[in-house]
C-alpha positions in Angstrom: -92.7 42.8 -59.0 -92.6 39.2 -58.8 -96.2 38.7 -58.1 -97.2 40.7 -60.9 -95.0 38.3 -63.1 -96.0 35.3 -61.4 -99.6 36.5 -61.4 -99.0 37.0 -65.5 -97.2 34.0 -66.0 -100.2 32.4 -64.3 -103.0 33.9 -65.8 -101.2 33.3 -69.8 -101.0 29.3 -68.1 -104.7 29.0 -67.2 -106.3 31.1 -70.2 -107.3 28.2 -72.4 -109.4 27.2 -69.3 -110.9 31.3 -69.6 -111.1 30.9 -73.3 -113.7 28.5 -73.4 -115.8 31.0 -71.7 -118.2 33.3 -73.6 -116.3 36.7 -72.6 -114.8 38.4 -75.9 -110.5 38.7 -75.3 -110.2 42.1 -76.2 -112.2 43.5 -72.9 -111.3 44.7 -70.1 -113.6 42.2 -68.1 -111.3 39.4 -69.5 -108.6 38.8 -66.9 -106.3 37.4 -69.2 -106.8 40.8 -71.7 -106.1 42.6 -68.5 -103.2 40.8 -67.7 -101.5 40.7 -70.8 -102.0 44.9 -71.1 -100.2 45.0 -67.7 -97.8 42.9 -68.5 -97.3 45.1 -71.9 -97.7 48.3 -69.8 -95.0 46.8 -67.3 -92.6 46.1 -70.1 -92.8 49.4 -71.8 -92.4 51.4 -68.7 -88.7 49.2 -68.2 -88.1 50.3 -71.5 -88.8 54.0 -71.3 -86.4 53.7 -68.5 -84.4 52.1 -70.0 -83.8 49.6 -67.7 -82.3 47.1 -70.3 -79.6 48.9 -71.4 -79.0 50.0 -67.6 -78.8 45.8 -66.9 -77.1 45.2 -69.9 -74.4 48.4 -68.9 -74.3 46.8 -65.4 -73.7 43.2 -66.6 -70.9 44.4 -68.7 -69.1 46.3 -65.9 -69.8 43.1 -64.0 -68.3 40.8 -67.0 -65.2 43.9 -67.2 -64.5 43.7 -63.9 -64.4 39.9 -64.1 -62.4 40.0 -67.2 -59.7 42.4 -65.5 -59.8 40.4 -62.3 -58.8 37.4 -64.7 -56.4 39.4 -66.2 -54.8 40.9 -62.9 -54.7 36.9 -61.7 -53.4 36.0 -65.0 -50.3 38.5 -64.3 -49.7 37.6 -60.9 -49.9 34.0 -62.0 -47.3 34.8 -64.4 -45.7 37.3 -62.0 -45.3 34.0 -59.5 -44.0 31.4 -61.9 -41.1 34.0 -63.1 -40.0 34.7 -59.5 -40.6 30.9 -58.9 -38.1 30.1 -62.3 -35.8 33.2 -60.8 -35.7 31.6 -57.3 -35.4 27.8 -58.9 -32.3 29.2 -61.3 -30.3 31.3 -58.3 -31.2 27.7 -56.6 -29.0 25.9 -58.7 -26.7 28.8 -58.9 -26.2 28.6 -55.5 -25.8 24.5 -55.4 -23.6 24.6 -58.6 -21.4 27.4 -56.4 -21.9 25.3 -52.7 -20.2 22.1 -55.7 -17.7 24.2 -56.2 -16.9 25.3 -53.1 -16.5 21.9 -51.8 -14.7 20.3 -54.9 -12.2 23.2 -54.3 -12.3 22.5 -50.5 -11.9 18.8 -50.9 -8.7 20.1 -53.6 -6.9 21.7 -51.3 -7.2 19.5 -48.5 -6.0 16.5 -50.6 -3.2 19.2 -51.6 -2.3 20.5 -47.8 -2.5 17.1 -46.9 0.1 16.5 -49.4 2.0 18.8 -48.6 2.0 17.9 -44.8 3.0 14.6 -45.8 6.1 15.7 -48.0 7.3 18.5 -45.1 6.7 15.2 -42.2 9.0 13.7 -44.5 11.6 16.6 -44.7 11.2 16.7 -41.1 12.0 13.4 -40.4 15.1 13.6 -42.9 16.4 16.5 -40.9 16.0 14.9 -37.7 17.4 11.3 -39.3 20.3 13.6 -40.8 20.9 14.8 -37.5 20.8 11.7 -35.1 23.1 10.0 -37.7 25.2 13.5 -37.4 25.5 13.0 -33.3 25.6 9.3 -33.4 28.4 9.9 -35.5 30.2 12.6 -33.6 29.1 10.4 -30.6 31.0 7.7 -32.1 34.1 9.5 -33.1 34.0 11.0 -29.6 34.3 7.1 -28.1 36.5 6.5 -30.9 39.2 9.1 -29.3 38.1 8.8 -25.7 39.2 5.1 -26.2 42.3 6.1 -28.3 43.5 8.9 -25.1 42.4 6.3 -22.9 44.7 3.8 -24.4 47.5 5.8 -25.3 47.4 6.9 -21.4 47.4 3.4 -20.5 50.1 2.7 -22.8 51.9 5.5 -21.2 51.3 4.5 -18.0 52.6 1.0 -18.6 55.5 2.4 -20.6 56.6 4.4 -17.9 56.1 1.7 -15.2 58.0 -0.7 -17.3 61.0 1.6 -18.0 61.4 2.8 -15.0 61.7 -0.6 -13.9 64.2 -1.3 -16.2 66.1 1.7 -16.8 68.5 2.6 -14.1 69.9 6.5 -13.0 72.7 6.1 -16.1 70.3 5.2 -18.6 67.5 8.0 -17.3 70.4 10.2 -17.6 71.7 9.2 -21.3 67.9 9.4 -22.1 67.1 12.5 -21.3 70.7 14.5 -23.1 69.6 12.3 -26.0 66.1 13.9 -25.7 67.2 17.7 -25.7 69.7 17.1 -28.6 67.4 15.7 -30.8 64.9 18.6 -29.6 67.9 21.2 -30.4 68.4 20.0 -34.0 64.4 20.1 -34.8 64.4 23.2 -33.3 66.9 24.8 -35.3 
């Protein structure tokens, strides 16, 4: 087929240089005549065919199927950048929530350490309280150790000084004067 149209295509390019010859155009001896009928013949056989119409039918299914391939890309495209702005916006949801969580986090550690710092310092009352309470009782337990200790001493040097002074009469005189006074408290 392409011969025949390159032969045509050939013979209508050199037929000014077959026209000066003395050969009428409308005979079959005349190449070019011959050529142009085929050519004529050629074209009216693709259109009993109908060969157009089958290219042009082919060439729009071709330009169809291109146009629904476009379309089909177009709605993935936009498929894609929705999931895209989806996945970007739960992004941000997520980072705005991970803020949160450690704004909150930082909140109640500044709060707990707060409140460790207030119970340290309850703690450290109680205990304060409760050295001051033995140091006291500590103290008051001295205190009376030294008063027992120096009333026994006083005793002790009482007794060594009266009995050097007091003689068997005076020990005696004591001692009724002791249970008489004890008799009237008594009764």
């Amino acid at each position: 087929m392409q011969r025949i149209t390159l032969s045509a295509a050939a013979t209508m390019l050199a037929s000014p240089a077959f026209a000066a010859g003395d050969k009428p155009f409308f005979s079959l001896g005349n190449t070019d005549f011959v050529v142009t009928l085929g050519f004529l013949v050629f074209i009216g056989i693709l259109i009993y065919y109908k060969v157009p119409t089958l290219l042009v039918g082919m060439l729009d299914k071709r330009a169809d199927g291109i146009r629904s391939e476009l379309d089909e890309a177009k709605a993935l495209r936009e498929e894609a950048q929705a999931l895209l702005a989806s996945y970007e916006r739960q992004q941000r949801d997520v980072q705005e929530q991970a803020d949160r969580i450690i704004a909150h986090a930082k909140e109640e550690a500044t709060l707990a350490g707060e409140q460790a710092r207030k119970d340290l310092e309850k703690s450290i009352a109680r205990r304060m309280a409760a050295a001051e309470d033995q140091i006291e009782s500590a103290r008051t337990n001295a205190v009376k150790e030294v008063r027992d200790r120096a009333i026994a001493v006083a005793v002790h040097a009482a007794r060594d000084v009266v009995a050097k002074q007091m003689t068997a009469k005076d020990a005696t005189k004591s001692i009724d004067d002791a249970i008489s006074e004890v008799g009237k408290k008594l009764h």
